[in-house]
C-alpha positions in Angstrom: 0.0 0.0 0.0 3.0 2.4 0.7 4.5 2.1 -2.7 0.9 2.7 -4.3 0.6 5.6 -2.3 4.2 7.2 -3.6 3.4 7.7 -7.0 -0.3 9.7 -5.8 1.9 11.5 -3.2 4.4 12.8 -5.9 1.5 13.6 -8.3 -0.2 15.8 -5.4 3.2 17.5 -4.7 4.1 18.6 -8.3 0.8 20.3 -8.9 -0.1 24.0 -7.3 -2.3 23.2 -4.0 -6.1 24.0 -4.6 -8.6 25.8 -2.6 -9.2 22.8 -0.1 -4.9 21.7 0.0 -3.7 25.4 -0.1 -1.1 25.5 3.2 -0.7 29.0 4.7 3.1 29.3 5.3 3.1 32.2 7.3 1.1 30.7 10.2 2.8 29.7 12.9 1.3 26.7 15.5 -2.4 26.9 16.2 -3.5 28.5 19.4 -6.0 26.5 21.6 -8.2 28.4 23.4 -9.9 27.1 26.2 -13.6 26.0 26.1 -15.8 29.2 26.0 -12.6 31.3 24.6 -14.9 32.8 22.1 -17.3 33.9 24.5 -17.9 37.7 22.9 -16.3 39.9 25.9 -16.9 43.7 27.2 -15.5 46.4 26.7 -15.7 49.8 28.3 -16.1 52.8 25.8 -14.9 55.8 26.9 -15.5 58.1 23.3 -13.7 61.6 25.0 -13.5 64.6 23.8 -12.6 66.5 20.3 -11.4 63.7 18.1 -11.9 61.0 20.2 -15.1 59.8 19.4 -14.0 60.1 15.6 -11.7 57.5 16.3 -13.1 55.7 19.0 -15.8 55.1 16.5 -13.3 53.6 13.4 -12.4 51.2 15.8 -15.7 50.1 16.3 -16.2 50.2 12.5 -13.3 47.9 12.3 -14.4 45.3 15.1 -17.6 44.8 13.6 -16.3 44.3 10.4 -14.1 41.2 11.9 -16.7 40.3 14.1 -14.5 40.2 16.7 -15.5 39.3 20.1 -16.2 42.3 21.5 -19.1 44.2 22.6 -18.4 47.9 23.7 -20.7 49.4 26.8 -20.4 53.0 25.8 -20.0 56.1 28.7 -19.9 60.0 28.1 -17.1 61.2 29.6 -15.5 64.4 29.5 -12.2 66.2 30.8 -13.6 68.9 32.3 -15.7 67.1 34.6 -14.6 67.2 38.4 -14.6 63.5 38.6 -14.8 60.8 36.3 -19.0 59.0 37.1 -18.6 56.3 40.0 -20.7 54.0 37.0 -17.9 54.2 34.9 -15.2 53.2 37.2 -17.7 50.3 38.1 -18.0 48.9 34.3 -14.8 48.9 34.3 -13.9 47.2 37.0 -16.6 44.9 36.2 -15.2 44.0 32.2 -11.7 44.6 33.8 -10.5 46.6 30.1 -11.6 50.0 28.5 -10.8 51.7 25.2 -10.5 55.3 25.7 -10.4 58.6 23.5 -8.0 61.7 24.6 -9.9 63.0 27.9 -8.6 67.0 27.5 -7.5 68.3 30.8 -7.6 72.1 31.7 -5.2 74.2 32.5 -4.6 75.6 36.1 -7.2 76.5 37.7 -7.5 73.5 40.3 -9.3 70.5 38.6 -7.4 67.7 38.5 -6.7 65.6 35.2 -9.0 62.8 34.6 -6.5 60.6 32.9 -4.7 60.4 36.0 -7.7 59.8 38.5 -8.4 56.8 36.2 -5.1 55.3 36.9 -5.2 55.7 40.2 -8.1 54.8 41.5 -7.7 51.3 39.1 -4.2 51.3 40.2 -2.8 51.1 36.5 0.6 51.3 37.7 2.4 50.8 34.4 1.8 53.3 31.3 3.5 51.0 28.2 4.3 52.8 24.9 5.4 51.0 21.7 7.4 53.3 19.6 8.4 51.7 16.3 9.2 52.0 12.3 6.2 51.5 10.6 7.2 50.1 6.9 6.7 52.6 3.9 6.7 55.6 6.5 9.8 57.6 5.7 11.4 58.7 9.1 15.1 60.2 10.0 15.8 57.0 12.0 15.4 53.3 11.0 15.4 50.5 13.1 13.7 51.5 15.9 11.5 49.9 17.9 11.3 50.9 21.6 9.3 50.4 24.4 8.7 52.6 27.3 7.3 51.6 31.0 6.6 54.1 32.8 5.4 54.1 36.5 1.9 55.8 36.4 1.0 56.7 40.1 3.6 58.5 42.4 6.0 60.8 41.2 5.5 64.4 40.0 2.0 63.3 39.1 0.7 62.4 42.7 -1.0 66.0 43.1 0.2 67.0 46.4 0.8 70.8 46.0 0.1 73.6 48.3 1.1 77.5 48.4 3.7 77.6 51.1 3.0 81.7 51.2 1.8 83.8 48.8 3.9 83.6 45.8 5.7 80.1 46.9 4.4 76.9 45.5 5.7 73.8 47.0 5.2 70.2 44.7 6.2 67.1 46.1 7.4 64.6 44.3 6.6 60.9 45.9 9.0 57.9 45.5 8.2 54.5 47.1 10.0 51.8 47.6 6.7 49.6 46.7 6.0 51.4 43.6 9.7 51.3 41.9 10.1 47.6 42.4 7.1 46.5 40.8 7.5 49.2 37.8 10.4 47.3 37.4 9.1 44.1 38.3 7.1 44.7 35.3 9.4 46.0 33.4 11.7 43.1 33.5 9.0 40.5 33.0 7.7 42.4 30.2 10.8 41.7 28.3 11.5 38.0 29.3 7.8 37.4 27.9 8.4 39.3 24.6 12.7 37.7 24.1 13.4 41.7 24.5 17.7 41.7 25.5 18.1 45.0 27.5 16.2 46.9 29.7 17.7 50.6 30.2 16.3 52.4 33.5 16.4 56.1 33.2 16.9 58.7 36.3 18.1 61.8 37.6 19.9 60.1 40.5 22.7 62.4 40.6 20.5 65.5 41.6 17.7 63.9 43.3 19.6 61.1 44.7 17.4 60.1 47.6 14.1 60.2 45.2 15.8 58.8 42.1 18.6 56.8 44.1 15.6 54.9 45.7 14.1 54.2 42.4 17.4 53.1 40.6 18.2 50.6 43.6 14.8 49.1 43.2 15.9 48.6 39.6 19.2 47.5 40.5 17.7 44.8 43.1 15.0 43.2 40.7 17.5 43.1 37.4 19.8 40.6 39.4 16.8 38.2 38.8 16.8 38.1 35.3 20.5 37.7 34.5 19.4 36.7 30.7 18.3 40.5 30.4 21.2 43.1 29.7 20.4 46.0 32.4 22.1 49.6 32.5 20.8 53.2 33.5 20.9 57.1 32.0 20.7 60.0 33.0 17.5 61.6 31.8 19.2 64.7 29.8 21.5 62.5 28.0 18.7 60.3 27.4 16.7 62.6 25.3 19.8 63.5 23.3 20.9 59.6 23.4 17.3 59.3 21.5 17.5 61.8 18.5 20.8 61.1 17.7 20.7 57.1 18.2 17.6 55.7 18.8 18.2 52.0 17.8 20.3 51.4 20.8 17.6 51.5 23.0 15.1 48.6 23.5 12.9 48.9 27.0 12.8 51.6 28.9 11.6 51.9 32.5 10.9 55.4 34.0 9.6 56.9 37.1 6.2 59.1 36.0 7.1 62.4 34.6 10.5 61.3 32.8 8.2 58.3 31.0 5.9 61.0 29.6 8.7 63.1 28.0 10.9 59.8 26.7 7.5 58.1 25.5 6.5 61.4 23.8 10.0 62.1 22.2 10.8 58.5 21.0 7.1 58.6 19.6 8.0 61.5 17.2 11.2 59.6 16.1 9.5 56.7 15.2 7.0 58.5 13.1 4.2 60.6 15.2 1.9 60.1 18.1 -0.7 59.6 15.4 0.7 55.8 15.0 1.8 54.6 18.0 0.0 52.6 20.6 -0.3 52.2 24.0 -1.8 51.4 27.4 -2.2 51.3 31.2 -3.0 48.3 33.0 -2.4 47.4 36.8 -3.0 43.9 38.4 -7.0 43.8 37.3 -7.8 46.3 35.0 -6.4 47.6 31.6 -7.0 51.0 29.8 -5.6 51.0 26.3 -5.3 54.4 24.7 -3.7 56.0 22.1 0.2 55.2 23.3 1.9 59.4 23.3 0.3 62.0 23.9 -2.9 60.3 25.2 -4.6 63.4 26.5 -4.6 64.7 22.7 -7.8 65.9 21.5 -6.8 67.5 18.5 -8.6 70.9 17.1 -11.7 72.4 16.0 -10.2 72.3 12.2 -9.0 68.9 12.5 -12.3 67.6 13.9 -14.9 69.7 11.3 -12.9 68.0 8.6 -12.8 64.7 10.0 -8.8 64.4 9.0 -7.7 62.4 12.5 -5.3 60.2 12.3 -7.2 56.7 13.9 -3.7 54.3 13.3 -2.6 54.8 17.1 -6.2 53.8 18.7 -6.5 51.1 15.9 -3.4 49.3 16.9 -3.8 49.6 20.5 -6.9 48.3 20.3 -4.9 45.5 18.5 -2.9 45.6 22.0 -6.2 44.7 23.7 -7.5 42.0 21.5 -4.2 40.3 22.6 -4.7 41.4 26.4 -8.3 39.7 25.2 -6.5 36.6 24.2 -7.8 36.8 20.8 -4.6 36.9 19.2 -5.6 35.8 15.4 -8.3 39.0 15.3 -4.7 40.9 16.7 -2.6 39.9 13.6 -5.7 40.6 11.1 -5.8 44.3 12.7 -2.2 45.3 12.8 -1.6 42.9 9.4 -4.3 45.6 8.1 -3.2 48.9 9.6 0.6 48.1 8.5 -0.2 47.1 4.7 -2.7 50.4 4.4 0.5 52.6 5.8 3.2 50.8 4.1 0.9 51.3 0.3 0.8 54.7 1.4 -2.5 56.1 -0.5 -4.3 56.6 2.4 -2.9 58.9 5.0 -3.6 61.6 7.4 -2.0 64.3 7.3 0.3 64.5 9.9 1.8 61.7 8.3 1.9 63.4 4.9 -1.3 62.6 3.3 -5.1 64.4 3.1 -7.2 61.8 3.6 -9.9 61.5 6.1 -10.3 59.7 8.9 -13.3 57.7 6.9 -10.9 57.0 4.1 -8.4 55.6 6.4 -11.1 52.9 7.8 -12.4 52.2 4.5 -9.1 51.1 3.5 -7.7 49.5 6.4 -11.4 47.4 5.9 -10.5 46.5 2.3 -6.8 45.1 3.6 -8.5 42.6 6.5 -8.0 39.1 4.7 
């Protein structure tokens, strides 16, 4: 029966594969979800304000036309209220993830930023930022691809401010021992889970060297248990020059709050904009995932009558979350999407170069799902 079966075998391998034999080389072992995987899953909505429901809503556009499983529970939130609504907090606490547009936050004038009452009271202690070359977008630096962790609830950012007298402002900025070594913690395990080699702490040690020392020796402490992981520290000046002149040497980055936001935001526009880089928050339960720099963007009135915003950064995060999801084939389908319609380049906002609308952007990035 074997030798019968050579001749068919050969006959089957020297003709192109049809419909029902075609093999797909490109994908890799199957996943095996567990019974009741596929269960569709909630999702907060938080639209926000100027632009974000523009692209809060391609994203939706997009999940529907994968029919991924997702359903979105949908909340009116904006920047200027005094607190984010109590039932919002509670949906997502209850789905455990939200997709959020840029929640503006005033200037001055004593109300508190809404972006960062969200990650405190879910305790989303790490802020993650991808910042990476996107093929067929022309940028001053190849070969980038960077990712910055950033510790989201202490630092400069923990609010606790008060006129000494008049004309004296003191602002405290809050250090903990707690909070460093799981921002590192995280940092480090991060990079063992994604085969990332170095992990680069950034600091400001030798002025505030109780503050920052503290932070650093956390760092120092948790790297000894990951000897696979190549660990070193800089200074957060040289950093930002480090970054436009030689971005490629850097892989992860872990930051205390306020030094995060600048790094993320700076290595963002090296890789190619805020528009197209994604991002999130999460903490032990929860997960927000947000456009990755320069979350608190809202865009302008211009920008928003002509309906030109960019949706590429709150497309792929939301790419981020259908992995956090574990839905990880509707994840490649997304980002497989997003890439191809930037790398062909006839659709684009323009901020990266283009005049296309946001609309457009969808309608191509639908055309490209396979």
């Amino acid at each position: 029966m074997a030798r019968k079966a050579i001749p068919v075998l050969k006959q089957l391998l020297s003709k192109p594969p049809g419909p029902a034999t075609r093999l797909n080389p490109a994908r890799s072992v199957t996943y095996m979800p567990r019974p009741g995987d596929g269960t569709p899953r909630p999702v907060t909505l938080i639209p926000g304000d100027g632009i974000g429901p523009l692209v809060t809503g391609a994203v939706e556009q997009v999940m529907e036309a994968m029919h991924a499983p997702v359903y979105f529970e949908r909340y009116e939130v904006r920047g200027d209220m005094k607190r984010v609504p109590e039932e919002v907090i509670e949906s997502i606490k209850k789905n455990k993830v939200c997709l959020k547009g840029g929640l503006v936050t005033p200037m001055g004038g004593g109300v508190s930023s809404l972006n960062v009452q969200l990650r405190k009271e879910l305790d989303l202690y790490a802020s993650l930022v991808n910042c990476f070359n996107l093929p067929g977008l022309p940028t001053r630096h190849e070969n980038v691809d960077i990712v910055v962790i950033r510790e989201n609830t202490e630092g400069e950012y923990s609010g606790l401010e008060h006129e000494v007298v008049p004309g004296v402002v003191e602002s405290l900025k809050v250090i903990t021992k707690f909070c460093s070594e799981r921002i590192a913690k995280y940092a480090f395990e991060y990079s063992y889970l994604n085969n990332r080699k170095k992990v680069t702490a950034v600091h400001k040690a030798n002025i505030m060297k109780l503050a920052d020392g503290l932070f650093l020796e956390s760092c120092r402490e948790v790297a000894t248990k990951y000897p696979g992981i190549q660990y070193n520290e800089i200074i957060v000046d040289n950093c930002c020059m480090q970054l436009v002149s030689k971005p490629e040497q850097f892989d992860v980055m872990v930051t205390p709050n306020l030094y995060g936001n600048l790094v993320a935001n700076t290595a963002a526009g090296i890789a190619g904009g805020t528009g197209v880089m994604p991002g999130g928050n999460v903490g032990a339960d929860h997960a927000i995932f947000e456009q990755g720099a320069s979350a608190g963007n809202v865009g302008n009135e211009k920008l928003l009558e002509q309906k030109k915003a960019n949706p590429v950064a709150l497309l792929l995060s939301s790419a981020m979350m259908l992995r956090h999801l574990q839905f990880p084939s509707f994840a490649d389908r997304l980002e497989t999407a997003v890439k191809q319609v930037i790398k062909e380049g006839e659709y684009r906002t323009r901020d990266l170069g283009g005049h296309s609308t946001t609309q457009e952007v969808v309608d191509a990035v639908l055309a490209a799902l396979d």
